[in-house]
N, C-alpha and C positions, 0 to 999 in steps of 0.2 A: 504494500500500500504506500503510495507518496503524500505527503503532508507539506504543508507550508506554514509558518509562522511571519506575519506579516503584522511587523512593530516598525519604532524607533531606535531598534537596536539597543536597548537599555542591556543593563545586565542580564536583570530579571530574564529579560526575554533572550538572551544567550545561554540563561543556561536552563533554560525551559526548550529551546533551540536542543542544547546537547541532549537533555533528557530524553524526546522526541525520538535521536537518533536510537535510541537501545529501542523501542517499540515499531518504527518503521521502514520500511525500509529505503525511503528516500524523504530528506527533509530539507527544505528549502527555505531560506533565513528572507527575505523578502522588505526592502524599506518601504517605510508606506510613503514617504518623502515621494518615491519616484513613481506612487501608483495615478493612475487620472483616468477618470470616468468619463467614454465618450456615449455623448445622448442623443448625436446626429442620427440620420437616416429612422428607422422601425426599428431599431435593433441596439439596445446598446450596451455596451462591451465594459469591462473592466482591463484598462492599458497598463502595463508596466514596462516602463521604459522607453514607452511609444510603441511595444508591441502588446499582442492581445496576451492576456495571464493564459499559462497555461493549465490544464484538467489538475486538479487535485482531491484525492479521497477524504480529504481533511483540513481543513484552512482555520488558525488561531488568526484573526485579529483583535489589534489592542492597540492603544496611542492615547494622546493627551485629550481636554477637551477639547484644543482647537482643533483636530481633530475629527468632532463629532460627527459634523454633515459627510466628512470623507467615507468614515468608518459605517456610516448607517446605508450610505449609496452604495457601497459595495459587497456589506453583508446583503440588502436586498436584491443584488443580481447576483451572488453565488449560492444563497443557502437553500435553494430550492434543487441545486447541481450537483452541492457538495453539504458534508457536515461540520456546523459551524457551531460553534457552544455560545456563542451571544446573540439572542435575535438582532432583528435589524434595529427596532425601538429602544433596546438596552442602552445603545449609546447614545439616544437623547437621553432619556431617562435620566438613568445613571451620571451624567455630566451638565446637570442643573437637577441643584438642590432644590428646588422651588417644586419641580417635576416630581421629583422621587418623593418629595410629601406628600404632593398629590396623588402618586401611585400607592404609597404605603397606608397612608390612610383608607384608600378605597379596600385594598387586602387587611383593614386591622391589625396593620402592623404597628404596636405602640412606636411613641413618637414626642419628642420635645412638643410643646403648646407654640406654634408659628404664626406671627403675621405676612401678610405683605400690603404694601398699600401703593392708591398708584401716585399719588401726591404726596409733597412734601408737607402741606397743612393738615393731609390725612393718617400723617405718619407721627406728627405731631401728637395728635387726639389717642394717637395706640400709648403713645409712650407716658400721658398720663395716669393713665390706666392700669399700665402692668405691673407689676411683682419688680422690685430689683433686689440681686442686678439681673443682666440682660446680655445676649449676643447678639450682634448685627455683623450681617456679613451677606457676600454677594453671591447670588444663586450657583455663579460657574468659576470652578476654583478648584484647586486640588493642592494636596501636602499641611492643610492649616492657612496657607494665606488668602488673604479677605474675611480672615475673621476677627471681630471688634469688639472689648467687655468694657462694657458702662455698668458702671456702679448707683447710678443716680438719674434723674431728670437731665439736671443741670449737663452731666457729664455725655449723656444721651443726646442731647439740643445740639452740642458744639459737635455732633458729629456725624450726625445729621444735616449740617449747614455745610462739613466739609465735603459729605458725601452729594450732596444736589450739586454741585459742583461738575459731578464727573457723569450727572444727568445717567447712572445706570440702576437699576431695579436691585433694592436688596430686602432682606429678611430680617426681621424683629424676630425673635427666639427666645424663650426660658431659658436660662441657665440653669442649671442642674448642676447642685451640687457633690462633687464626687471627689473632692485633695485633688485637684489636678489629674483626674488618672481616668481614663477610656480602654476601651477594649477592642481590639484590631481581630477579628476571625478571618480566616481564609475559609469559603466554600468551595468546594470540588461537586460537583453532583448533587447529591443529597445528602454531605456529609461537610461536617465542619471536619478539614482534615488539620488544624492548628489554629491555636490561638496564643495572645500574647496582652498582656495589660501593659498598655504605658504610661506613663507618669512625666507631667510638664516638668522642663526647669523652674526652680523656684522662683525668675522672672518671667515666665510663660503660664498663658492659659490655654496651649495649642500643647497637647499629648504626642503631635507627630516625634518619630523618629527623625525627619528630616529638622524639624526644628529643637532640635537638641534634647529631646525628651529620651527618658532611659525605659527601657522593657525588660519584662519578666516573662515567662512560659505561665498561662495559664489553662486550669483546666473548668471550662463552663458546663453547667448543668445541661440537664437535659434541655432545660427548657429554653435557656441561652442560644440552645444549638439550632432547638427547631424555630427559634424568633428571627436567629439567622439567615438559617435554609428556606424561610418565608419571605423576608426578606428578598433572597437573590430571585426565589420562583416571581416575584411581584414585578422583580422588575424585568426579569428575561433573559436572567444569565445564572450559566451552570457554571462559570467560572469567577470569582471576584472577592474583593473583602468587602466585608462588612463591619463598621465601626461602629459601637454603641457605649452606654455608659450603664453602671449598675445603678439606680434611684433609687430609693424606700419601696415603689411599688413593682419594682426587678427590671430588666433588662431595659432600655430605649434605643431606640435607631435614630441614629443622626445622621449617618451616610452611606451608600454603598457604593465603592470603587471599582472601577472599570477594569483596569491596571493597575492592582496592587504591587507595592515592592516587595521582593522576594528573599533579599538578602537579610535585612532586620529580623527577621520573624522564620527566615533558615536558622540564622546566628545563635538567634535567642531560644529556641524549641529545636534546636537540632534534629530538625524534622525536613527530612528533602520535598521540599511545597514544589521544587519542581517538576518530580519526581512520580506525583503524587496527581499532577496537573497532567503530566504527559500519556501516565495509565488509564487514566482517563478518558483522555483525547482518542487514544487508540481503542478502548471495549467500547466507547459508543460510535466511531465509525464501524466498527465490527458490526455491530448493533443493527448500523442506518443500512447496512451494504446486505447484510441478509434481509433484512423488512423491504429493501426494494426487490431484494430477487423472490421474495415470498410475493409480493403484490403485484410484480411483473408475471410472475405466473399464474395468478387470480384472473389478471387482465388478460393470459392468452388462452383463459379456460373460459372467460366472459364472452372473448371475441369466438371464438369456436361454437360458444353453443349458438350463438344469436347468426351463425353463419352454416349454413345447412353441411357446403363445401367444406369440409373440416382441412384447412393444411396449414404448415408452419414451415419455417425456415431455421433449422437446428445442424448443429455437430452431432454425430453419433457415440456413442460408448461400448466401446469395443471389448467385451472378454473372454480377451485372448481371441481365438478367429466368431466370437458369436456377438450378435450385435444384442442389445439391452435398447428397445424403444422406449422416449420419451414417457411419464408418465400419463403427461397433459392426454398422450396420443393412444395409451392402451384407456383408458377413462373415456374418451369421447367414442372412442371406436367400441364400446362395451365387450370387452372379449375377453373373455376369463381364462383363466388356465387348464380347465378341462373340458373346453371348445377345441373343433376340430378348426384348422385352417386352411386355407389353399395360399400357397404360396406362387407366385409366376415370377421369374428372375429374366431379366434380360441386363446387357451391356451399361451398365448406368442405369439401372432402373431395379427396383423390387415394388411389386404392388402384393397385400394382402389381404386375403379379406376371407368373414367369417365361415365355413364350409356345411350347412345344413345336410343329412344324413338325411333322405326321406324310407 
C-alpha cells in the first residue's frame, strides 16, 4: 500500500513520516507549501508541483491555520478516492475556536461559558456582566497566542479599545480556575492513546509547551477519555489533541488541535504518538480497501441481477491446471455442486451451462 503524509514538514510530521514507513510500503513526505488546487474546466485536480498528485491508498494531511481553506479543498477532492483521517470540515472547525464551540456545544461537549459579540459597544455590555477574571482571545490561533487575562472591568475596557483596533472578531470566555495547569490528550481513533498535564510559567497563563510551560505524563479517567474521543468524533477527526482543563464539575474542552506537536508529549509519556498515529493510518486503510472491494462486489451482484445478460470482466484463479469461477458468477448462474454441466471449450472460449437429465 502507498501513503502520503502531506504537512509542513515539522518534526512531528517527520517522524510520523518515518513511523509510516514500518507499516507501508511506500511513503511519500509531500509539502503542502507546493500543493494548488486547480478549479478550471469540470474537473478539478489536486496539483503538486504543477503536476496532478499522484493515486494514494492513504493521505495524512495537516498544516497550520493558515492553512485551513488549502487543507479543507483538498481533503474534499481526495477522500472520496483515498483514506483520509480528517474530514474535509475538520479543518474549519478545528482552526476557529468560535466554530468548534459551536460544534461542541451542538454534541454536548462540556465547554468554558463563551461570548462573542459583533460590536464593540456590545462587547462592552458582556463585560459588565460577567464573573472575573476572564479570557479574551481570537477565534484562529494556535500554541497559546491570542490569548488575553483580565482581571477586572477596568482591565477588560483597555483591551478591548486595543483590540477594535485591529477590527478582528474575538471571544469573551470564563476563566477556569485550575494553578495554571490544562491537559493536552492525543486521540488516535477511539482511543486517547497519551496524555500529559501542563503547567504555565509562573508569569504565564498559557499551559503551552511552546510557551515555556512544563508537562507531566498523565493518566485520565474514563470519563476524560470519552469527553475527548467526543470531542475529536464532533469535530471530524480521528486524529488530533484535544486540550481541556479539570473544573469542580470535571473535565472542559477548550480546544481541539488539528496538528498536535508530537515531541513534548513523546518526551514526556515516553509513548511513541507517532507510532501509535501510523498503526493507525495503516488498519483503517486496510479497513476502507476491503469495504470497497466488499461493496464493489455488492454492486456487481446489483448490476447482474437487474441485467438479464449476466457477464463481467474478471482474472481467473487458477488451481494449479483447474480454474475456480468467480463467486458473483457461480451465485447468478445458480449451479450447485451436484448439478450436472455441459461444458463446450473452444480456442479462447469456454461456455457453461447447466445440463438437465430428462
Amino acid at each position: 500500500m502507498k501513503a502520503a503524509i502531506i504537512s509542513l514538514g515539522s518534526v512531528s510530521s517527520k517522524w510520523t513520516a518515518e513511523a509510516m514507513d514500518k507499516y507501508f510500503d511506500e511513503v511519500d513526505e509531500i509539502n503542502l507549501r507546493e500543493i494548488e488546487i486547480n478549479f478550471s474546466g469540470k474537473n478539478s485536480e489536486v496539483l503538486y508541483e504543477g503536476k496532478p498528485l499522484g493515486e494514494y491508498d492513504c493521505v495524512l494531511a495537516k498544516g497550520s491555520f493558515r492553512y485551513a481553506p488549502l487543507l479543507r479543498s483538498l481533503t474534499s477532492l481526495l477522500r472520496d478516492k483515498t483514506y483520509m483521517p480528517l474530514e474535509a470540515s475538520a479543518f474549519t472547525l478545528g482552526h476557529d475556536k468560535l466554530l468548534t464551540q459551536l460544534k461542541l456545544q451542538q454534541h454536548n461537549i462540556p465547554m468554558p461559558r463563551t461570548y462573542l459579540s459583533a460590536t464593540i459597544e456590545a462587547a462592552k455590555k458582556i463585560l459588565e456582566k460577567v464573573n472575573y477574571p476572564i479570557i479574551m482571545k481570537f477565534p484562529q490561533g494556535t500554541q497559546g497566542k491570542g490569548i488575553m487575562f483580565a482581571d477586572s472591568f477596568a482591565s477588560a475596557s483597555s483591551m478591548l479599545d486595543a483590540l477594535s483596533a485591529l477590527n478582528q472578531p474575538f471571544l469573551i470566555q470564563e476563566y477556569i480556575e485550575t494553578g495554571g495547569t490544562d491537559i493536552r490528550a492525543i486521540v488516535v481513533g477511539n482511543k486517547v492513546v497519551a496524555a500529559m498535564k501542563r503547567k504555565a510559567d509562573v508569569n504565564e497563563i498559557r499551559a503551552n509547551i511552546h510557551a515555556g510551560g512544563a508537562g507531566e505524563a498523565a493518566e485520565l479517567d474514563s470519563y476524560a477519555k470519552k469527553v475527548a474521543v467526543d470531542a475529536a468524533k464532533a469535530i471530524g477527526a480521528e486524529i488530533c489533541g484535544v486540550d481541556m482543563l479539570e473544573s469542580a464539575k470535571g473535565p472542559i474542552v477548550i480546544e481541539v488541535n488539528m496538528s498536535p506537536g508530537l515531541q513534548g508529549i513523546t518526551d514526556i509519556t515516553k509513548i511513541d504518538v507517532a507510532d501509535k498515529i501510523a498503526k493507525h493510518l495503516h488498519k483503517r486503510t486496510l479497513e476502507q480497501s476491503e469495504e470497497g472491494k466488499t461493496n464493489g462486489t455488492a454492486k456487481i451482484m446489483e448490476d447482474l441481477e437487474a441485467d438479464k445478460k449476466k457477464e463481467i470482466i474478471s482474472t481467473l484463479d487458477f488451481r494449479g491446471i483447474r480454474i475456480l469461477l468467480p463467486e458473483v458468477i457461480t451465485k447468478v448462474a445458480n449451479i450447485e455442486e451436484s448439478d450436472n454441466v455441459q461444458i463446450v471449450a473452444e480456442d479462447g472460449k469456454i461456455v457453461l451451462k447447466k445440463f438437465k437429465i430428462s
